[in-house]
C-alpha positions in Angstrom: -50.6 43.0 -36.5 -52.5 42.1 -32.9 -52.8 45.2 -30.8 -50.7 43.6 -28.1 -47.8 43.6 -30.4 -48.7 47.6 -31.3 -48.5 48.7 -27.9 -45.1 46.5 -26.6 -43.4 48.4 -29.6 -44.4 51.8 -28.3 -43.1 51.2 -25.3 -39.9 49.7 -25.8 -39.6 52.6 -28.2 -40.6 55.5 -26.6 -39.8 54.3 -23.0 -35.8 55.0 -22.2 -33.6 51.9 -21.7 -33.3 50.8 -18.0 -29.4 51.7 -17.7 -30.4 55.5 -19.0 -32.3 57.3 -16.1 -33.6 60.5 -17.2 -32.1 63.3 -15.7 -35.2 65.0 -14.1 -38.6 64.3 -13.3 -40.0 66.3 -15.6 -38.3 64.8 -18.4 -39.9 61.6 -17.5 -43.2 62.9 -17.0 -43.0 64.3 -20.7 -41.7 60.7 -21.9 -44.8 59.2 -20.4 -47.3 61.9 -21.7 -45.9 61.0 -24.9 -46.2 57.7 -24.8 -49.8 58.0 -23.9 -50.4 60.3 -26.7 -49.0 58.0 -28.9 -51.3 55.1 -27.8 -54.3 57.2 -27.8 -53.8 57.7 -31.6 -52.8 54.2 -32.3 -56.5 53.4 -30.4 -58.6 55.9 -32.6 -56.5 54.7 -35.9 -57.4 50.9 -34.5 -61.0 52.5 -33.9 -61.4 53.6 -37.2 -60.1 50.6 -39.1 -62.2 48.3 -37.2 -65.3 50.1 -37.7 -64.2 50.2 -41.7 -63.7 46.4 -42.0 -66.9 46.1 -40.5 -68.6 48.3 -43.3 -66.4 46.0 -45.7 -67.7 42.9 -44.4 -70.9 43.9 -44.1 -70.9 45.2 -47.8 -69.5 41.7 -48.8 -72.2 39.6 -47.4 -74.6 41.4 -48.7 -73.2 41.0 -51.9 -72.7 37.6 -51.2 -76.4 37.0 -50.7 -77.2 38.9 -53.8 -75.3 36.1 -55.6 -76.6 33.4 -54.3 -80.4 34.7 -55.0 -79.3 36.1 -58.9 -80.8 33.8 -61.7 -78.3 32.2 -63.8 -77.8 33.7 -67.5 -79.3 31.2 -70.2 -75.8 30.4 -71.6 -74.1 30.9 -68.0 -73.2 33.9 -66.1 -75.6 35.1 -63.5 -78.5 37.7 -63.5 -79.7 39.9 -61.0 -83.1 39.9 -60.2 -84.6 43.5 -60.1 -87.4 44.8 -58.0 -89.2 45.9 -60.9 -90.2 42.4 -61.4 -92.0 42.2 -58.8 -94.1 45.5 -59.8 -97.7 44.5 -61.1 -98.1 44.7 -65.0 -100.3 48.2 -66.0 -100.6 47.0 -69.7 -104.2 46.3 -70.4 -105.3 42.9 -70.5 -105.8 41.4 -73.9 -108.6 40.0 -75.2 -108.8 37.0 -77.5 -110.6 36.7 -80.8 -114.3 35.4 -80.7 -114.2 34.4 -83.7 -113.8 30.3 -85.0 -111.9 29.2 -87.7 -112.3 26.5 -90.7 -112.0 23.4 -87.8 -114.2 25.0 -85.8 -111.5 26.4 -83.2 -111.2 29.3 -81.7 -109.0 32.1 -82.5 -105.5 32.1 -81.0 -105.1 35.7 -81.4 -105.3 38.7 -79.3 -108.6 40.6 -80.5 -108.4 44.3 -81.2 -108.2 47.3 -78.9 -111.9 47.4 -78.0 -113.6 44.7 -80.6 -114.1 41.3 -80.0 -112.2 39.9 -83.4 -108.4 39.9 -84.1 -107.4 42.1 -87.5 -108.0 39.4 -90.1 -111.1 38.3 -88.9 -112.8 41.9 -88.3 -112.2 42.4 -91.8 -113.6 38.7 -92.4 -116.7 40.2 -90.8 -117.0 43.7 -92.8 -117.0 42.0 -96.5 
């Protein structure tokens, strides 16, 4: 409902009708004050619910941009992308075998915790 609207009901309903004077001054004077009371909490209650659709709009767009950045799911769906991915790796670095097999290749795989050969060929090495 536009505020406009809000404030001609208030005063259609709290003014008296133009064929009913009131009888005194005073009674009109407290019509008026509560009139103007009446408005002034209609203002803070419009206040406060614009201020909360703002915190729902902003919420929603930032939701919204979370979306459109989240990774899709291998077999659909979406994933959000955590920060922790961008956090640099602390495992140590692997090293790879040294040693070369039957072709004359090197090792594919990942040497042991300080050695230079990978499991089966340090054992290769101790016979």
């Amino acid at each position: 409902m536009r505020p406009s609207l809000i404030v001609a009901a208030c005063l259609f309903t709290f003014l008296p009708a133009s064929g009913d004077p009131p009888e005194s001054i005073s009674q009109d004077l407290e019509a008026v004050e509560h009139t103007l009371a009446e408005l002034h909490a209609l203002k803070s209650d419009l206040n406060a619910l614009q201020t909360r659709l703002d915190t729902l709009i902003a919420a929603l767009s930032e939701r919204k941009g979370q979306l459109r950045n989240a990774k899709p799911a291998p077999f659909g769906g979406s994933v959000t992308v955590s920060p922790l991915a961008d956090r640099p790796d602390t495992r140590p670095a692997t090293i790879r075998c040294a040693a070369l097999t039957k072709e004359g290749v090197r090792c594919t795989r990942a040497a042991l915790p300080g050695q230079r050969y990978c499991k089966q060929h340090a054992l290769a090495r101790q016979k």
